[in-house]
N, C-alpha and C positions, 0 to 999 in steps of 0.2 A: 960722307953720307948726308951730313947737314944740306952742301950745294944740292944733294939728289932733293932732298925731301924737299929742299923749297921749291925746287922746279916743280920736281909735282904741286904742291900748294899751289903755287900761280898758275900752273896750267890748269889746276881744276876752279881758281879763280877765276880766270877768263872764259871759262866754259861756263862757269855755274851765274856767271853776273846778269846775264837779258834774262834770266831765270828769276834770279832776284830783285831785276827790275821791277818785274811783273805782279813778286808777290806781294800780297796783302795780309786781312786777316786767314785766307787760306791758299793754297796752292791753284796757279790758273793753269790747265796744261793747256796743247792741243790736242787736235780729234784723238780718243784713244781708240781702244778696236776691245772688243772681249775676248778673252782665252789670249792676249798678249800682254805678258809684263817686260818687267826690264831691271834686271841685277846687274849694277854698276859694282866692281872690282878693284881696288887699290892693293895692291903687294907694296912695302918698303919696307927691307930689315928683315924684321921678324915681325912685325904688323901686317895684316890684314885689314883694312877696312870695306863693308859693305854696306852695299844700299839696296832696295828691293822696293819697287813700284808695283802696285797689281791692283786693277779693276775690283771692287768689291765683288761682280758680279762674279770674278775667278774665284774667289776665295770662299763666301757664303751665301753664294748661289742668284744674289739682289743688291741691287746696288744705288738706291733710292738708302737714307742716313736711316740707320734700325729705328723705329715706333716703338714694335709693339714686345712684350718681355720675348720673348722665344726669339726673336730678330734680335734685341740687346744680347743673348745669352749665346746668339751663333758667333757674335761678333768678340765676345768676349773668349771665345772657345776657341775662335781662329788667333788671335792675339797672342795667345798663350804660346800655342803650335808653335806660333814663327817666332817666338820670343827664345824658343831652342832649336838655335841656329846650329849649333852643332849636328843636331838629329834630323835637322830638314837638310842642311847642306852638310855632308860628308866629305870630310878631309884625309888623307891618308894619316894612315894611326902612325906608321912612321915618323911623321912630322910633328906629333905631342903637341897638337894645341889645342888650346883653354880659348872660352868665351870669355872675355874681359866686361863688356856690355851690349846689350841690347834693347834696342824702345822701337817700338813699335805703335801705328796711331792707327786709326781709322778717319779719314780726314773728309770733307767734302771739298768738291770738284766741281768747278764755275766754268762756262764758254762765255768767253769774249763776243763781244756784238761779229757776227759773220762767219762763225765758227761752226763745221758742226762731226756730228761723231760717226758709228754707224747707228745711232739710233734715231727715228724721225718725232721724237720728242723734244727738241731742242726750242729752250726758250732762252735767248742770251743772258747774260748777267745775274741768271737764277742758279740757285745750287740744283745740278742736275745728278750727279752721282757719287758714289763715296769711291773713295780706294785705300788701300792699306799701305802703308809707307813705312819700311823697316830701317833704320839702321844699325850694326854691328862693328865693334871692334872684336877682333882676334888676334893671342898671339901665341907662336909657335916658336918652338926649342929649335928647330932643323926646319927650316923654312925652305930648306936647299931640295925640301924632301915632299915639298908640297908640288905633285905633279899630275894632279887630278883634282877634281869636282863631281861629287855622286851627289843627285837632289833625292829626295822620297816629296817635295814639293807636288808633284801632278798625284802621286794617289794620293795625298792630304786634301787637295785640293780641287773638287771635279771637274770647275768650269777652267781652269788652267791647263792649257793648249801647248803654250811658247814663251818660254823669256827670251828676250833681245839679252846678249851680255858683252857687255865690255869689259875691259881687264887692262890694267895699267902699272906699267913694272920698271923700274930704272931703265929695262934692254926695249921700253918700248906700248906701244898701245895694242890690243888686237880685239876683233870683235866675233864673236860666233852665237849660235844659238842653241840652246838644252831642251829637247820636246819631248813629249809621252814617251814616244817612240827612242828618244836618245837623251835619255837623262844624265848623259854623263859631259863633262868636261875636261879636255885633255887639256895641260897646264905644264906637260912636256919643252922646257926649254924657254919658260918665260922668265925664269928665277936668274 
């Protein structure tokens, strides 16, 4: 199990490195889109690890860093939400897992000189919008049993469209997407 987990480790190292190239004091992406996030997926063991990227604009409706108190208090409100990862991402009860941790930020989001998004506000190198950035450990009794993904994500969240997902498991990598319309994940045979 050790040789599994380090391959994952290195494979999510060489993914995550021009990532880390880039970063500074905040995260630089590229263009993002609104109503599209992206939940990254690690299965090993009885671990779970997740990640969750989302437009501020998905979450509390603006996406310019909160000013004014009722903007701080939206922000502080969605934070909470997704900080109970169990209740936004639903695991089958079959598989008995516990949230071990969760952090969650609201960060700002910088474009690179040439960069631009779908908004025509774009001035390079200035903080142009926020996004929420979760991560998660999970772990589960019967992991053999974790064969699905139900979000409540899109009605928590209005301006939340689409998550891009990846999912990454010793048998392999795969990728699909969770929308309004199909909030579920089938997770049938990744284990």
């Amino acid at each position: 199990m050790s040789k599994v987990l380090s391959g994952l480790a290195s494979m999510a190292i060489l993914i995550a490195a021009p990532a880390f190239a880039d970063q500074a004091d905040h995260r630089q992406l590229g263009p993002h889109v609104h109503g599209q996030g992206t939940l990254d997926i690690a299965i090993e063991g009885n671990k779970i690890e997740m990640e969750l990227v989302s437009p501020g604009m998905d979450i509390v409706g603006f996406e310019h860093i909160a000013s004014t108190d009722e903007q701080k208090a939206a922000v502080e409100k969605a934070k909470a939400k997704l900080a109970d990862v169990l209740a936004v991402f639903k695991l089958p009860a079959a598989a008995n897992c516990k949230a071990e941790t969760a952090n969650v930020e609201n960060r700002k989001e910088t474009h690179k000189p040439g960069e631009k998004d779908d908004d025509d506000d774009d001035k390079p190198g200035a903080p142009q919008h926020s996004e929420f950035h979760a991560t998660y450990t999970i772990t589960c009794e019967a992991p053999e049993r974790v064969t699905g993904l139900e979000t409540v994500y899109f009605s928590n969240f209005a301006g939340a469209q689409l998550l891009n997902v990846n999912v990454t498991t010793p048998k392999g990598q795969t990728q699909a997407q969770m929308t309004r319309d199909k909030p579920t994940l089938d997770l049938t045979g990744v284990m």
